[in-house]
N, C-alpha and C positions, 0 to 999 in steps of 0.2 A: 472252762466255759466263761466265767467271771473274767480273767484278764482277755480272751475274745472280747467280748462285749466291752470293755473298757477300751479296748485298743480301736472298735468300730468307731463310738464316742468321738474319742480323741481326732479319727481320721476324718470326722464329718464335722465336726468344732472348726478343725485345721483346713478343710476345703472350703468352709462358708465364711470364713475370714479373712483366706489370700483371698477369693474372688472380689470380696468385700473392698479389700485394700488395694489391690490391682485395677478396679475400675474407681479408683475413690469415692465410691458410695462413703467409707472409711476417707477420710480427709488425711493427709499428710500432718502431721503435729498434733494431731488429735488425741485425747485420752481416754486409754484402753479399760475403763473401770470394769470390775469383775461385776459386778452386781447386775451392772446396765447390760453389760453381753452375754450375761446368764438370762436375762428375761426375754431379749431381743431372739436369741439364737438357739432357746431351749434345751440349752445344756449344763452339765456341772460343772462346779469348780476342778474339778481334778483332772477334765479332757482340755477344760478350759487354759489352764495352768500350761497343761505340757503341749498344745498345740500354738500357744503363744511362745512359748519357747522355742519349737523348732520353727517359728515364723523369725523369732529372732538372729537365729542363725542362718536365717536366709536374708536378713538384713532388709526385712521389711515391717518388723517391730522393734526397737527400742527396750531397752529401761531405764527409768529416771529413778536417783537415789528419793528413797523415801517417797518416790509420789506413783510408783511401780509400770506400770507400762505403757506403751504410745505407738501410735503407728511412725515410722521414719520417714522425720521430716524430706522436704526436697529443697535443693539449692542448688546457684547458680556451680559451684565447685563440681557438686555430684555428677549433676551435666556431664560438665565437661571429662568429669572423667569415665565416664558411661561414654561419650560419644568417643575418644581416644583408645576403651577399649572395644569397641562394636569396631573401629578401623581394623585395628590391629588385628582382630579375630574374622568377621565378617569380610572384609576384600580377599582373602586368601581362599576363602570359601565359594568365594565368587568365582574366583579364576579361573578356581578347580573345578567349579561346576559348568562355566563355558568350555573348560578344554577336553571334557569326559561328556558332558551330557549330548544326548541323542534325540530322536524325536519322541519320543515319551517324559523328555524335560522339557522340548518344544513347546510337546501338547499342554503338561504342567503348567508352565508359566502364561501362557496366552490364555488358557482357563483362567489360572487368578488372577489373571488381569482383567480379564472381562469383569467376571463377578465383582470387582473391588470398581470400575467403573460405573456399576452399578447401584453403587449405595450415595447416599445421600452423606456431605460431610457433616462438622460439625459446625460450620459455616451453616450452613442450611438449613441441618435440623438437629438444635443441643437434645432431643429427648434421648434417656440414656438406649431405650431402644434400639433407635437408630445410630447410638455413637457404639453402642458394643458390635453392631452387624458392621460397622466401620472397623473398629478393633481387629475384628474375627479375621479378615477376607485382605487388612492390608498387613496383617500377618502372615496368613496363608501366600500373599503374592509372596513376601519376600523371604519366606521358607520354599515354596516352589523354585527361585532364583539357585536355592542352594542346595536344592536335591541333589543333582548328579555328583555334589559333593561327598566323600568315604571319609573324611579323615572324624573319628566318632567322637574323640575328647575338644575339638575346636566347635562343632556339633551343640555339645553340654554347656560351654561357656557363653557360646551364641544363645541359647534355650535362655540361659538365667540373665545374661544383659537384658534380652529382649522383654522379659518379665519385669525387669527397673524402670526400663524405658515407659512402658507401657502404663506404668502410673506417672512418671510425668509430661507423657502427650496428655494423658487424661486432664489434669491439672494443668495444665497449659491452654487446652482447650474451657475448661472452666473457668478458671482466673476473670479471666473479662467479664464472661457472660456475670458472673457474681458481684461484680464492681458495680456493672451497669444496671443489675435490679435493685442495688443499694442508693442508687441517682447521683454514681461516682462517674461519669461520664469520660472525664478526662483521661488523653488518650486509647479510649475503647474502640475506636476505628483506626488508630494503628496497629494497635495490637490483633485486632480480627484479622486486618493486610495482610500480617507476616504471616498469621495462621491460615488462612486461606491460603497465600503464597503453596505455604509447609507443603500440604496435604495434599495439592491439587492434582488432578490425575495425569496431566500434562509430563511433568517430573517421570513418573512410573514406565507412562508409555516410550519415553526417552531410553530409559533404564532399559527395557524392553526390549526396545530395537537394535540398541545397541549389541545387546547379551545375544541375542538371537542371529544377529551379523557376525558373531565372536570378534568386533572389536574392541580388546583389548584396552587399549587405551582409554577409548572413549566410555566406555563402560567404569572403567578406575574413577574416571575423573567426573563422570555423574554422580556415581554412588557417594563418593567423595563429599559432593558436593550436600546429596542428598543428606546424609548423617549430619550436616551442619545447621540444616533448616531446623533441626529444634530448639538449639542453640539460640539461635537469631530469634526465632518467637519467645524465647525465652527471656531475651535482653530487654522487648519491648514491652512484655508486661511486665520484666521487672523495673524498668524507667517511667511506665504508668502507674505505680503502685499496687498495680491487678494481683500481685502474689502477697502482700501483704495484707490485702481485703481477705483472701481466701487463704490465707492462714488463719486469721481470727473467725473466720466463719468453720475451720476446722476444727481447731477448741472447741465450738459450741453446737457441731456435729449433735445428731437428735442419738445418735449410736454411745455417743461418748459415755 
């Protein structure tokens, strides 16, 4: 009954922490102090311990020699290799979901389509509210994209990119906004451009059309294209300095 009860612990330590980190309410570089996430998150050191652990093998915590654990940082490197494997894994999944899916992928994807034109970016509106209902629904479009796909270990891999990703749109989409309440101004309307650009529904609906026509080609060379828009928002706030404001505002995270 005791290890039950320690193993609930642990798995509710470990869920209120990835969600934590995954929306960067937890900042990227930020310091994981056991003290602070014992009082914050009402648990003990020992769920605490081994749910930071298996965040770490998911390579969404860190450890630092002597100064012990940290959420994982994000960089321009990481990116790109996150965007190189969402190619490699992601397109093939695609393919296979235009050349198997039926009208119940149809219905699928024109549903999350809608609902994801539906939401407010984070152009529009930073509250995290409205940027997690963003989150939700332009993940859901582009797991709908890949229902009709069977192959279940490309599936898994897709699952865990998508979960890396998803902290650095978050962070991509903050960067700026955090610059420009500190009265760093400069370059904050290009960097909102690109992110705008990113997100915009425009893109999707392209995706969309294309996948539902089963062209092939055109569909490769969207999606293509789309995996690359993070990238680019990425370059311009890292040439505004927007990622290096929200690093040091990570460090000093109220969680930390």
């Amino acid at each position: 009954m005791q290890d039950q009860t320690s193993s609930t612990k642990t798995e509710a330590a470990y869920q209120l922490l990835r969600r934590d980190i995954l929306t960067t309410r937890l900042m990227p570089g930020a310091p994981l102090k056991l003290s602070a996430l014992r009082g914050t998150y009402g648990v003990g050191w020992t769920p605490l311990r081994e749910a930071l652990s298996r965040l770490e093998a998911e390579r969404l915590v860190t450890t630092i020699s002597n100064r012990g654990f940290a959420v994982a940082p994000v960089s321009r490197a990481e990116l790109e290799d996150l965007a190189r494997a969402r190619m490699v894994v992601e397109i093939p999944l695609f393919l296979e979901a235009m050349e198997k899916g039926g009208k119940e992928w149809e219905d699928a994807v024109v549903t999350a389509h809608y609902r994801l034109s539906r939401c407010k970016t984070a152009v529009d509106d930073p509250s995290d509210a409205a940027v997690d209902k963003w989150d939700e629904n332009h993940d859901a479009f582009h797991a709908a994209l890949l229902s009709a796909a069977t192959c279940n270990w490309l599936l898994r891999f897709r699952s865990t990119i998508s979960d890396q990703l998803r902290r650095h749109h978050r962070f991509l989409g903050l960067a700026p906004t955090l610059r420009a309440a500190a009265g760093l101004k400069e370059g904050y309307e290009e960097a909102m451009e690109a992110l705008r650009e990113a997100i915009a529904i425009e893109h999707h609906t392209a995706i969309m059309e294309a996948a539902l026509d089963r062209d092939v080609e055109r569909a490769k060379a969207l999606m293509t294209a789309h995996i690359g828009y993070t990238l680019h928002v990425y370059v311009h706030s890292e040439d505004s300095g927007a990622t290096k404001y929200a690093a040091r505002a990570g460090r000093s995270a109220p969680n930390a």
